[in-house]
C-alpha positions in Angstrom: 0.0 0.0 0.0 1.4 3.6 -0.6 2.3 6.0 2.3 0.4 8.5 0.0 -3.0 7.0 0.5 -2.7 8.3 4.1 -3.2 12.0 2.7 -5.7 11.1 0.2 -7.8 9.6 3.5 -6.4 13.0 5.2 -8.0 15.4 2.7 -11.3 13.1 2.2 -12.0 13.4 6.2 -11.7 17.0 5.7 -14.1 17.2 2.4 -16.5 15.5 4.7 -16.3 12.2 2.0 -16.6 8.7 2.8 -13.1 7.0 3.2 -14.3 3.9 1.1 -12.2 0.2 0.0 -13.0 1.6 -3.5 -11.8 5.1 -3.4 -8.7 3.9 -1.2 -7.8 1.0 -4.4 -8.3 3.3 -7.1 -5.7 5.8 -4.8 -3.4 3.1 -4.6 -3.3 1.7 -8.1 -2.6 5.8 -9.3 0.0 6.1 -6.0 2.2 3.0 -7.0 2.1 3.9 -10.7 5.1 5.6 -12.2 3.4 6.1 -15.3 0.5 8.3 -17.0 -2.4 6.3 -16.7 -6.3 6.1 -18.4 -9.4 5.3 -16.1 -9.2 1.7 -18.6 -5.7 1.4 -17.7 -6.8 1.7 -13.7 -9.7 -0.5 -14.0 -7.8 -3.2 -15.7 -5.2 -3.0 -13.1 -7.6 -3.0 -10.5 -8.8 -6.2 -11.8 -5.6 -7.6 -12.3 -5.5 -7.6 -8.5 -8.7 -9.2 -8.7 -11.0 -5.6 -7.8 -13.8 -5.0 -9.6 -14.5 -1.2 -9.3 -17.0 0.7 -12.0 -15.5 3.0 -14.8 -18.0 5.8 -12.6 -16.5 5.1 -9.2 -13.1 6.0 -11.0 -13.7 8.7 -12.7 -15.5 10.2 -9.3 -12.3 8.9 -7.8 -9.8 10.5 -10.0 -11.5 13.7 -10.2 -11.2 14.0 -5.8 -7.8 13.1 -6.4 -7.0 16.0 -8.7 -8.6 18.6 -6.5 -6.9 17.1 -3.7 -3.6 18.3 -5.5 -2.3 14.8 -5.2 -2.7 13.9 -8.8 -2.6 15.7 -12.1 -4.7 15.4 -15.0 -3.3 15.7 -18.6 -4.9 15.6 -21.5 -2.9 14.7 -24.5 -5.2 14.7 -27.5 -6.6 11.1 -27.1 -10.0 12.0 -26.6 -9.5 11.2 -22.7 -7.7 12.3 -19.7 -4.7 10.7 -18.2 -3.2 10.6 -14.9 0.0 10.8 -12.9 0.4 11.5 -9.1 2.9 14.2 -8.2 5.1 12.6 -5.3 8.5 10.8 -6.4 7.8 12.5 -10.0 10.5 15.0 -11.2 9.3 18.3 -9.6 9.5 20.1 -12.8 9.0 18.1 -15.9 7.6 18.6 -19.9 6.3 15.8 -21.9 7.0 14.3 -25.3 3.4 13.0 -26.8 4.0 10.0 -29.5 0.6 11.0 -32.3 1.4 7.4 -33.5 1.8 5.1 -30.2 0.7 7.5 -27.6 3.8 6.7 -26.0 4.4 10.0 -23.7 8.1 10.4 -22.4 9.1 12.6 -19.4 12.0 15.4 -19.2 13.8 17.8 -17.7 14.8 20.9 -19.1 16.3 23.5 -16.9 16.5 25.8 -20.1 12.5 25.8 -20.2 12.7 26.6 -16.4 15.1 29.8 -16.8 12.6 30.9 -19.6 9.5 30.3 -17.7 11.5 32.5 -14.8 12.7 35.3 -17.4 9.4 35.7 -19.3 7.8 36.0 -15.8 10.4 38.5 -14.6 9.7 40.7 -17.6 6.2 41.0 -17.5 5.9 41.7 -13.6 4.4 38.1 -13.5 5.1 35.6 -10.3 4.5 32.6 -11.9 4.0 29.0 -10.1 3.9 26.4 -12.9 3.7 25.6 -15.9 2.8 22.7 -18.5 5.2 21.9 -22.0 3.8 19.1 -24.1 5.5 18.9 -27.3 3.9 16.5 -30.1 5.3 14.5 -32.5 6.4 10.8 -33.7 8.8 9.1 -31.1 11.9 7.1 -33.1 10.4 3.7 -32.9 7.0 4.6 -34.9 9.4 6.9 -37.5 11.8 3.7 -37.6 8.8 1.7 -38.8 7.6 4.0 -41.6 5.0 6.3 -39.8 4.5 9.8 -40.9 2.7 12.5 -40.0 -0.4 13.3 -42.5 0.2 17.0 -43.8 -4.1 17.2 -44.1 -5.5 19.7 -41.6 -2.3 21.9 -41.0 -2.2 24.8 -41.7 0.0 28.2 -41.6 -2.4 31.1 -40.1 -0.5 33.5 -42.5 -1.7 31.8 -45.4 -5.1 32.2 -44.6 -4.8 35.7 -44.9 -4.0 35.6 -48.0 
């Protein structure tokens, strides 16, 4: 069991909500995960340990544990939301979203942090985060042939013309 569910029961004692075996599991399966994970990909692990929680008691789940501030949501383009909790992650990180695999890698960048800071400092602006998700095809989908379609992008300056 993660030492993290203990502030996820912390914060639903104070929301006046039901610590419940459900809510707890679902906490648990997102706690011990060091990736970015669906609501499929928590039900099926969830049932790989032999749970059976509804698709609705994770979604209610997940969306308590993002206002808790224990979990963030992302949403890369997939036509859902994924998940990753914020203890043991790299404090400051950006993203690398695969259009092909969906295969999303983590990194640091202290350049992106020093621009973040400078842009900030310039405009009078205290800033306290921010998100980078860049988008593309990772090496293993481009080593296997995939490209990206051209369709459907297009330069803003040409449609001035």
């Amino acid at each position: 069991m993660s030492p993290y569910l203990r502030l996820f029961r912390r914060y639903l004692r104070e929301q006046g909500l039901p610590v419940t075996p459900q809510r707890e599991a679902v906490a648990d399966t997102i706690f011990t995960s060091s990736g970015h994970l669906s609501v499929e990909d928590i039900e099926l692990a969830l049932r790989g340990t032999g749970e059976r929680i509804g698709k609705a008691t994770i979604y209610r789940t997940m969306e308590i544990l993002v206002r808790s501030g224990l979990v963030e949501e992302h949403d890369f383009g997939e036509g859902f939301k994924r998940y990753e909790h914020l203890f043991g992650q790299t404090p400051v990180h950006e993203h690398l979203i695969c259009l092909n695999c969906h295969e999303v890698v983590e990194f640091q960048s202290p350049e992106v942090v020093r621009v973040q800071e400078e842009t900030a400092r310039q405009h009078g602006f205290v800033s306290t985060r921010h998100r980078l998700e860049i988008y593309g095809l990772c090496s293993k989908c481009q080593a296997s042939g995939v490209e990206l379609p051209d369709e459907g992008l297009t330069c803003p300056v040409e449609l001035l013309h």
